[in-house]
N, C-alpha and C positions, 0 to 999 in steps of 0.2 A: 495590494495589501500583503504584508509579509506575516510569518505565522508569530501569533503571541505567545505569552507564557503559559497562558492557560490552555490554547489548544498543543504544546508540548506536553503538555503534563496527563492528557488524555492515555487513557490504556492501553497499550499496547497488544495488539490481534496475533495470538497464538495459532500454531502453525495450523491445528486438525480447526478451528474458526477460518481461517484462510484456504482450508480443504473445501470446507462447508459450501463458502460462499462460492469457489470455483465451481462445484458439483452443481450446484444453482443457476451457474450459468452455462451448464453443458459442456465442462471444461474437465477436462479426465486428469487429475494432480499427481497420479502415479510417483513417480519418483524424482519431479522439477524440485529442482532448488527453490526457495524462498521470495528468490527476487524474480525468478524467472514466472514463478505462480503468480507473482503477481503484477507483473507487465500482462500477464495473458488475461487475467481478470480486467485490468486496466482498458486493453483496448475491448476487452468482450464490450464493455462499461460505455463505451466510444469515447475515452480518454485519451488523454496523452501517454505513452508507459514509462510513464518518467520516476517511478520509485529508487532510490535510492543515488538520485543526481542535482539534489535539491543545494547542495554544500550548505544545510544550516539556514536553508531560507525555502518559503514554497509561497504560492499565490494560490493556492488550495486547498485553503479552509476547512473545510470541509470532508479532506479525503479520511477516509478510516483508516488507511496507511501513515498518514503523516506522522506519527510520532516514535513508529520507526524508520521513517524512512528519514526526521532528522536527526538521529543516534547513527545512520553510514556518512562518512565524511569520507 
């Protein structure tokens, strides 16, 4: 299943929310870039770290990244 309109339209998880949730997982956010915080939250998660390699399409419904991660092309 590819992502719909509605879960694009989902809110977009600001950076010190993407701190948060890495600190959560034991994950020291210091000074990673954005995509990198969150490939590392990704696999903490046992995911794939695939944010930002979706090109406009994901099978992962569900992610709380997905709706920036279909805004990087």
């Amino acid at each position: 299943m590819f992502a719909t309109k509605a879960a694009k339209k989902k809110k977009l998880m600001d950076m010190p929310k993407i701190r948060k949730k890495a600190e959560g997982l034991g994950i020291k956010p210091g000074r990673m870039k954005k995509t990198e915080l969150i490939h590392c939250i990704q696999t903490a998660e046992g995911c794939t770290p695939c944010f930002g390699t979706s090109n406009g399409q994901c099978p992962y419904t569900d992610c709380c990244f997905m709706p920036d991660c279909l805004k990087i092309r």
